[in-house]
N, CA, C and O atoms as a Tripos MOL2 file, in Angstrom:
@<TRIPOS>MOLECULE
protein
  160   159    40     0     0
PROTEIN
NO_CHARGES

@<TRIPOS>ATOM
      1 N          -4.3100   -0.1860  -15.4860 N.3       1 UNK1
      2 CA         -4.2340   -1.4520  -16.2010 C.3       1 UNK1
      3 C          -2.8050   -1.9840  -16.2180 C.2       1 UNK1
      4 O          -2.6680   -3.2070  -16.2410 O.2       1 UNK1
      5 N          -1.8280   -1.2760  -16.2100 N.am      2 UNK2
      6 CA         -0.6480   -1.7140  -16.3990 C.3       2 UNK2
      7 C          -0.1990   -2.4060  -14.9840 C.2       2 UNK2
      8 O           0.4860   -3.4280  -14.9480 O.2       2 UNK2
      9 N          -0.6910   -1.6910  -13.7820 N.am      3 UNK3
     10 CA          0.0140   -2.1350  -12.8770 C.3       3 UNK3
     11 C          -1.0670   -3.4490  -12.6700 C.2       3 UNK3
     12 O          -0.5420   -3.9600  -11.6800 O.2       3 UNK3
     13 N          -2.0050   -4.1380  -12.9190 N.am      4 UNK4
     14 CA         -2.3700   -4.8070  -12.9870 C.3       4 UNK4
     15 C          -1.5330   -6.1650  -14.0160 C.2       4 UNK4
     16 O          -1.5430   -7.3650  -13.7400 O.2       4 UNK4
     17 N          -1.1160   -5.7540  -14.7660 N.am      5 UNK5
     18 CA         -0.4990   -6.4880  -15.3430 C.3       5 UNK5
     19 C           0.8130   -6.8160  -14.8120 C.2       5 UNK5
     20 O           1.2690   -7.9250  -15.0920 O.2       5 UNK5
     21 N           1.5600   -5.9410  -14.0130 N.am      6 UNK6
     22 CA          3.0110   -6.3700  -13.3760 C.3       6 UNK6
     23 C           2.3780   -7.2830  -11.9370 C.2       6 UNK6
     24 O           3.0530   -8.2420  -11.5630 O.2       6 UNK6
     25 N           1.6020   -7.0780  -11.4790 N.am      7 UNK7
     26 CA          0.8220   -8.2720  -10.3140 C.3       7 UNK7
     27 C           0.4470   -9.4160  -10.4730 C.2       7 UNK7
     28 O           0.0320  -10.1730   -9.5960 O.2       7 UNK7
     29 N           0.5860   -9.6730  -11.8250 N.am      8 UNK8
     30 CA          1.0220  -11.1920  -12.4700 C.3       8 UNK8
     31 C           1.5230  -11.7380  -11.5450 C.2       8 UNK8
     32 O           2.1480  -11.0610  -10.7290 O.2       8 UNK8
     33 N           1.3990  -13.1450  -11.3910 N.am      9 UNK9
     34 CA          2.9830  -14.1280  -10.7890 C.3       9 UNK9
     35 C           3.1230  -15.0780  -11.8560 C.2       9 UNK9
     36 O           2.2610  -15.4720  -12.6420 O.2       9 UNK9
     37 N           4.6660  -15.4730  -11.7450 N.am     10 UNK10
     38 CA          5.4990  -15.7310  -12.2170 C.3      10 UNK10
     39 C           5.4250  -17.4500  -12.1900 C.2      10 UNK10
     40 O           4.2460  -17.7990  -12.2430 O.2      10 UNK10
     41 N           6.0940  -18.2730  -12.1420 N.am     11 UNK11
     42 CA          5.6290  -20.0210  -12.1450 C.3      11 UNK11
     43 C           5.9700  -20.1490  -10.7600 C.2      11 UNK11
     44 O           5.3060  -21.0010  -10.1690 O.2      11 UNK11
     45 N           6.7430  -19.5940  -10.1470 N.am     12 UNK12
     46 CA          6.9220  -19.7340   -8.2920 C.3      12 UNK12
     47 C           5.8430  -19.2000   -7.4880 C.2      12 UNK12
     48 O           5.5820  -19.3910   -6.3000 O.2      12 UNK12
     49 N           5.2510  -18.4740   -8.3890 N.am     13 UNK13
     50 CA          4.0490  -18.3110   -6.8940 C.3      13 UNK13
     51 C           4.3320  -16.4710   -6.5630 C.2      13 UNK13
     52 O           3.4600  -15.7700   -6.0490 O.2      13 UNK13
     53 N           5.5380  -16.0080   -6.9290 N.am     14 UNK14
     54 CA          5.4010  -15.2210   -6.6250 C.3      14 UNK14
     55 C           5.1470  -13.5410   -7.4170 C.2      14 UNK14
     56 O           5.3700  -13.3800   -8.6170 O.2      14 UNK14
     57 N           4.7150  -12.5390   -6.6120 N.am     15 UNK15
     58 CA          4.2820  -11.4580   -8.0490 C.3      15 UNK15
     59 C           5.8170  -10.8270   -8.4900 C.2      15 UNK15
     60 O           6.9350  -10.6770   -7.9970 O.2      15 UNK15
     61 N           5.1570  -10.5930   -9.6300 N.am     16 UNK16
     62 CA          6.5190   -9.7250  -10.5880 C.3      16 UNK16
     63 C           7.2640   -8.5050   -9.9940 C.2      16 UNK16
     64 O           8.4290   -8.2150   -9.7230 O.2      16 UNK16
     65 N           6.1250   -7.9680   -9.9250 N.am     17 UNK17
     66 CA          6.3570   -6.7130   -9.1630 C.3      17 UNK17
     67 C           7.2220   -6.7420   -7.7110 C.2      17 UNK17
     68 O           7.7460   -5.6400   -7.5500 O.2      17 UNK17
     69 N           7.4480   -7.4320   -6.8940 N.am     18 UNK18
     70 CA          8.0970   -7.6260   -5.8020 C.3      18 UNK18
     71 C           9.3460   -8.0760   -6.2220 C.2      18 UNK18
     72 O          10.3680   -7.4640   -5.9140 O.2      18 UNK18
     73 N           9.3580   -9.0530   -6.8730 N.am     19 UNK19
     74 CA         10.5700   -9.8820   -7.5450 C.3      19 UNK19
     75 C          11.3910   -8.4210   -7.7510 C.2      19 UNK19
     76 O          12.3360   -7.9590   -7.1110 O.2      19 UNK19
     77 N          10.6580   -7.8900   -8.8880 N.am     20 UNK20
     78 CA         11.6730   -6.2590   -9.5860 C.3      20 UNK20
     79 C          12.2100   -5.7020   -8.2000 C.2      20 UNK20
     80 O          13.3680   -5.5120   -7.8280 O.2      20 UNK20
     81 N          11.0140   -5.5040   -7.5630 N.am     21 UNK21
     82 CA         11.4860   -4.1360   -6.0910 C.3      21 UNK21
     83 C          12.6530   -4.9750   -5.6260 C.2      21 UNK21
     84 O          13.7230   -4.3670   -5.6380 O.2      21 UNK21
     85 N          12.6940   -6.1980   -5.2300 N.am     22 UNK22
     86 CA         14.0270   -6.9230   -4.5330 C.3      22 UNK22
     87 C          15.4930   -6.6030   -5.3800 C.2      22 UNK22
     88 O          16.5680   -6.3730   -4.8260 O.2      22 UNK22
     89 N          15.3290   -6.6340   -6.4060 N.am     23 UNK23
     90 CA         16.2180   -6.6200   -7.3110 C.3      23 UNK23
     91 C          16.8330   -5.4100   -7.3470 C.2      23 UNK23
     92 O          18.0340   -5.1740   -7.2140 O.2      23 UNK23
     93 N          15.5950   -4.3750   -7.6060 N.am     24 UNK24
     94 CA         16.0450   -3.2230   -7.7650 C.3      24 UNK24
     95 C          17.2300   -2.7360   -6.3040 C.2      24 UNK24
     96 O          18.4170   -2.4120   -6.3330 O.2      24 UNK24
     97 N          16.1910   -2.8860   -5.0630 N.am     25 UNK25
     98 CA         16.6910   -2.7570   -3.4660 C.3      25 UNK25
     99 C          18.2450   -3.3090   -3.3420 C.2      25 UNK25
    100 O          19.0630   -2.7110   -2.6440 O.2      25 UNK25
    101 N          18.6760   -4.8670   -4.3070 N.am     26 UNK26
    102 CA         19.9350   -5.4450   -3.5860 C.3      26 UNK26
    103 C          20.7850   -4.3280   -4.7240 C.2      26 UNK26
    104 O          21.6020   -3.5620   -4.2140 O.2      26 UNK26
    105 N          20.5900   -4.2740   -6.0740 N.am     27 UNK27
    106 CA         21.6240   -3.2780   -6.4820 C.3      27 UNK27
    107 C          21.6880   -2.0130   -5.7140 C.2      27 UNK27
    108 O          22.7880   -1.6230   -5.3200 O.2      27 UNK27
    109 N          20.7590   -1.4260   -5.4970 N.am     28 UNK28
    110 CA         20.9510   -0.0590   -4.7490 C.3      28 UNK28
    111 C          21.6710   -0.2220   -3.5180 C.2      28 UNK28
    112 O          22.2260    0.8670   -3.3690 O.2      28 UNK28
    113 N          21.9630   -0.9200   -2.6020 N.am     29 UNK29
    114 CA         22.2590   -1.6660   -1.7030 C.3      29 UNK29
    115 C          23.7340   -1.7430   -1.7740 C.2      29 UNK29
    116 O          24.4910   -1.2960   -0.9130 O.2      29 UNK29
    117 N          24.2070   -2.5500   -3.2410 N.am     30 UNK30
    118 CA         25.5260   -2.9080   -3.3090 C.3      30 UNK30
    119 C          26.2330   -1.8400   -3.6720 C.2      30 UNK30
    120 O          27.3160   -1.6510   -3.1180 O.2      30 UNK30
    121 N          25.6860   -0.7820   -4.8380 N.am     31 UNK31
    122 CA         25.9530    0.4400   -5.0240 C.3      31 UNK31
    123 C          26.4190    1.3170   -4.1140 C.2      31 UNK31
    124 O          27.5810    1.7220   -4.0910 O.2      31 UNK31
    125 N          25.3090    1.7210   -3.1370 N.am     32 UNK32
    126 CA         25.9680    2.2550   -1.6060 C.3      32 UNK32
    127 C          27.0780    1.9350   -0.8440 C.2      32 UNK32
    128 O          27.8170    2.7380   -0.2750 O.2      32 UNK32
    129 N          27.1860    0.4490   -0.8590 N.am     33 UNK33
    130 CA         28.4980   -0.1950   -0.1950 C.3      33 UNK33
    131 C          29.8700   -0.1630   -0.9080 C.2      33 UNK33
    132 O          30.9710   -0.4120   -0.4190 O.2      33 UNK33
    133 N          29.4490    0.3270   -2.6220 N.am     34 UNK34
    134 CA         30.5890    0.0600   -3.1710 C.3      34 UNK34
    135 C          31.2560    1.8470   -2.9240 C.2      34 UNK34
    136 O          32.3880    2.2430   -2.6480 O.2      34 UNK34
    137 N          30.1380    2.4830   -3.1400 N.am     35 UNK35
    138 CA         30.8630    4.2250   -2.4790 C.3      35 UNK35
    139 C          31.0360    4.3000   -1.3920 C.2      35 UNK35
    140 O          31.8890    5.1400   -1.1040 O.2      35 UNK35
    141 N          30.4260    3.5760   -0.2440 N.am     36 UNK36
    142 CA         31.1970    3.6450    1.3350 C.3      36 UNK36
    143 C          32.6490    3.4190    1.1530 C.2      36 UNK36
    144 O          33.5290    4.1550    1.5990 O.2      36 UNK36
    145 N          32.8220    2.3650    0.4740 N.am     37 UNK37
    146 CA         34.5490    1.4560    0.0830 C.3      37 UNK37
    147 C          35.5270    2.6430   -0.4130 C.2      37 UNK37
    148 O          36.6900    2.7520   -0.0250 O.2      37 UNK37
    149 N          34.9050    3.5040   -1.3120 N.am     38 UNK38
    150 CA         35.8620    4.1600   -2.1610 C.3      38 UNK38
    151 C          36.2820    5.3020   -1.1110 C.2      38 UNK38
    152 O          37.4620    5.5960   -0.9210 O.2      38 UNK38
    153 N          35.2250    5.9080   -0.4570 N.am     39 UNK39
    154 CA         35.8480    6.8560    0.0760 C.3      39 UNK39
    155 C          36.0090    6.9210    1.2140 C.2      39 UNK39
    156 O          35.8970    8.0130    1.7690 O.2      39 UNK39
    157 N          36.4510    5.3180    2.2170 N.am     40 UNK40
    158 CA         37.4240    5.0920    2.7950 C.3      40 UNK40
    159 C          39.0230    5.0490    2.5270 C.2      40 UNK40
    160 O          39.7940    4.7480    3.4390 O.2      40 UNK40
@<TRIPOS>BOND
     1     1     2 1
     2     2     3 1
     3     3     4 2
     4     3     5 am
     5     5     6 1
     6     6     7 1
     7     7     8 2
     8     7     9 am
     9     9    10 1
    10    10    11 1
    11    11    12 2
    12    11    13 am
    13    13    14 1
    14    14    15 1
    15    15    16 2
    16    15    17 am
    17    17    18 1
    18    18    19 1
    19    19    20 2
    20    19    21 am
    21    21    22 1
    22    22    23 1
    23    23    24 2
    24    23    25 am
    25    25    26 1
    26    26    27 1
    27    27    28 2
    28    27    29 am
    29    29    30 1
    30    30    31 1
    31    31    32 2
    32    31    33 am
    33    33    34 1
    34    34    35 1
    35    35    36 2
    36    35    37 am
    37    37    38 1
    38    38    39 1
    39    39    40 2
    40    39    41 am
    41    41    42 1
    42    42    43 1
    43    43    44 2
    44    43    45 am
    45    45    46 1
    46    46    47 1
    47    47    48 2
    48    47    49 am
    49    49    50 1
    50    50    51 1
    51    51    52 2
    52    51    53 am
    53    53    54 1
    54    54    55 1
    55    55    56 2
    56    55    57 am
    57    57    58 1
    58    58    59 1
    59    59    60 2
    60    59    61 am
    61    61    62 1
    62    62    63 1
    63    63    64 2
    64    63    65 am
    65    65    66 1
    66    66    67 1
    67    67    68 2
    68    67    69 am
    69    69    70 1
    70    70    71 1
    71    71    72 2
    72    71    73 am
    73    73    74 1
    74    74    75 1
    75    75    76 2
    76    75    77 am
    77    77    78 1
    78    78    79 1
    79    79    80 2
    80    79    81 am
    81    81    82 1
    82    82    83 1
    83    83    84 2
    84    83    85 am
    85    85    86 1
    86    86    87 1
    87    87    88 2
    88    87    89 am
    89    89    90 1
    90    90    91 1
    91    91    92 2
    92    91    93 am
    93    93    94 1
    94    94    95 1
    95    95    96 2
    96    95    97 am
    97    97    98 1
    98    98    99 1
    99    99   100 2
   100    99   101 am
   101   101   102 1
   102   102   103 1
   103   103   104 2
   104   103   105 am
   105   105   106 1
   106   106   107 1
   107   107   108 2
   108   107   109 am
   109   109   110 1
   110   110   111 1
   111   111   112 2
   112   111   113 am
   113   113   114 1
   114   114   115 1
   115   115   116 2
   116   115   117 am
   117   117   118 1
   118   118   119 1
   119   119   120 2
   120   119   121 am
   121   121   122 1
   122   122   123 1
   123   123   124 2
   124   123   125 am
   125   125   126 1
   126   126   127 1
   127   127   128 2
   128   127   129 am
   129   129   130 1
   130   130   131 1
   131   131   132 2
   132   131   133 am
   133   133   134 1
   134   134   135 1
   135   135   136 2
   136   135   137 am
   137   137   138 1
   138   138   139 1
   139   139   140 2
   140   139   141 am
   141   141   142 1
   142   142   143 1
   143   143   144 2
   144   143   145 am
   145   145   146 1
   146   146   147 1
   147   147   148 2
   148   147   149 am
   149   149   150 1
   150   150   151 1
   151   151   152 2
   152   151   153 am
   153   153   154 1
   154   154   155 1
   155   155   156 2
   156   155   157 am
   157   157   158 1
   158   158   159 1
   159   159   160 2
@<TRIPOS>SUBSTRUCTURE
     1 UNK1         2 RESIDUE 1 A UNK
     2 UNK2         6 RESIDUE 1 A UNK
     3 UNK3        10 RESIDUE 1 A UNK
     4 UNK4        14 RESIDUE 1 A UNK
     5 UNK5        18 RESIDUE 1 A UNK
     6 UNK6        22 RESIDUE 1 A UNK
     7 UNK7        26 RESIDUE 1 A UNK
     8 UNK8        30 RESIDUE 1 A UNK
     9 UNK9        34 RESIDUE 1 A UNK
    10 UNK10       38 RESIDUE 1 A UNK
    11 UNK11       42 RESIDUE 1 A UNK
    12 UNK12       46 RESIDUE 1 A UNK
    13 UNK13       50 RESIDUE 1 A UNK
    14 UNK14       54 RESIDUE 1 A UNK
    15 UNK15       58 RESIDUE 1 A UNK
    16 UNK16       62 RESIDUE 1 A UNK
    17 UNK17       66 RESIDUE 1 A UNK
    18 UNK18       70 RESIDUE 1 A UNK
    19 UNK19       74 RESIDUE 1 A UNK
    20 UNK20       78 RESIDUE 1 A UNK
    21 UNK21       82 RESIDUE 1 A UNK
    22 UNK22       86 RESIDUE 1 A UNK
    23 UNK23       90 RESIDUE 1 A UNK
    24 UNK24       94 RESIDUE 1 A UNK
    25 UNK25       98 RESIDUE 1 A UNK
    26 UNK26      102 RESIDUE 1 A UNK
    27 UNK27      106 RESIDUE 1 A UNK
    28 UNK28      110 RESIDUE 1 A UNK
    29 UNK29      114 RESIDUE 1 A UNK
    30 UNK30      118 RESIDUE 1 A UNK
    31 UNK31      122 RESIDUE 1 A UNK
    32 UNK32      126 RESIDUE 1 A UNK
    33 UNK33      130 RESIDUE 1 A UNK
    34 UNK34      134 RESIDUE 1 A UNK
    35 UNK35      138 RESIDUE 1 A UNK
    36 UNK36      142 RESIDUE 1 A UNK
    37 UNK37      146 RESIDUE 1 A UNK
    38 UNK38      150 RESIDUE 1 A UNK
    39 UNK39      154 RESIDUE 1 A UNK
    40 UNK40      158 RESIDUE 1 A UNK
């Protein structure tokens, strides 16, 4: 039931649940790039 409820969409059309995963993906993303940086 719950994940039924995050498969909602949002007023754009698009679902919640994807929106989060993108979000989640670009921080993890920038995170990685910011420890590549340091330990150059």
């Amino acid at each position: 039931m719950q994940l039924w409820h995050q498969t909602e969409q949002d007023n754009h059309g698009r679902p919640r649940l994807f929106r989060d995963l993108a979000m989640i993906a670009s921080f993890m993303v920038k995170c990685i790039f910011e420890m590549t940086l340091r330990d150059l």
